[in-house]
Each structure stands twice: as structure tokens, then as C-alpha cells.
N, C-alpha and C positions, 0 to 999 in steps of 0.2 A: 476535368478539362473537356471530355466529350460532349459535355450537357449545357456548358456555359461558352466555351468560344466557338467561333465561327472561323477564324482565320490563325494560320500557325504563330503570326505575332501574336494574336488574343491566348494562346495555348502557352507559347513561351510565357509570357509575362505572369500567369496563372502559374507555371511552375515555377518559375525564380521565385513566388513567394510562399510554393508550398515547402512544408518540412520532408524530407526525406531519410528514413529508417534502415534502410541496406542500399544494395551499388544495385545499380538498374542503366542498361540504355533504352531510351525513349524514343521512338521516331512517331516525328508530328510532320503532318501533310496534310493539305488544304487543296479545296477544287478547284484552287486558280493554279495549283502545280509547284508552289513555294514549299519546299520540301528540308526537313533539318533531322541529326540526330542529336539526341541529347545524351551525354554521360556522362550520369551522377552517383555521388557517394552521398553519407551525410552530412559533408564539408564542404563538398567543390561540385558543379554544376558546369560541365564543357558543351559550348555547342562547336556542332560540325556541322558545317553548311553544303548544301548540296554542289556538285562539282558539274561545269560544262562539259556535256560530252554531246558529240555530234551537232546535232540540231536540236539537244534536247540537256534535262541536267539528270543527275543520278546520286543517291545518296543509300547508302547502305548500312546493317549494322549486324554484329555477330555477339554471339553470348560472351564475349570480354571488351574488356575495353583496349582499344587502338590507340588513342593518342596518347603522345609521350608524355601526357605530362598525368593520364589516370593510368597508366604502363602500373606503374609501381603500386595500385590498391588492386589489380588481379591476381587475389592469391593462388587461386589454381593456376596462374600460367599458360590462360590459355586450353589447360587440358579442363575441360567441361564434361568428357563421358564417366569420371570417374571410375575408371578402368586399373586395375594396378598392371 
């Protein structure tokens, strides 16, 4: 994606058609500031769009996944140090 698009719509549309082999969040950002994350399994493909804040937008992402509907394919729970 880095080598072929220019803009996060050229980055998405590049990933909606690649195959995906394990759960991954993706954040794609462009220099006009159009900013997305993506979380994917090898089934399902969510974007999250960046959010208004102040005078400006914000989008974030952490080693699981947050939305309710990839909730249910983090099998760590969230716990990523592997710590017992």
C-alpha cells in the first residue's frame, strides 16, 4: 500500500482487495490529514473513521481490537503483555 497509493481512499481500496492471514489493526493517513483505522481478521475488514475533536480529527489504535463487532475475535482480551 505504501508504494502504490497516494491517498487513504487509494490505501483502503488496496486493502479491501488484499487477502488477510491473522487480526491486524491498520492505521492509514495521508498528507491532506484524512486519517482511518482499519480492523481486520481473515473474514471481516472494519473501518473506524477518525473522530472531530477540537479544531482538528483524531484517530487512534491499540494492540486489540475495540469495536463491538471485532470484540469477539480478541482472544487475549485485551491482555497483550502476556504476563500470567
Amino acid at each position: 500500500m505504501l508504494e502504490k497509493a497516494n491517498t487513504t481512499e487509494q490505501a483502503l481500496n488496496l486493502l479491501m482487495q488484499l487477502p488477510i492471514a491473522s487480526n491486524y489493526n491498520i492505521l492509514i493517513a495521508d498528507k491532506r490529514g484524512k486519517m482511518v483505522v482499519v480492523e481486520c481478521t481473515p473474514n471481516i475488514k472494519k473501518i473506524g473513521e477518525a473522530k472531530s475533536v477540537d479544531d482538528g480529527y483524531l484517530v487512534c489504535t491499540v494492540n486489540s481490537f475495540i469495536s463491538d463487532k471485532l470484540k469477539p475475535y480478541d482472544f487475549a482480551k485485551g491482555n497483550n503483555s502476556f504476563r500470567k
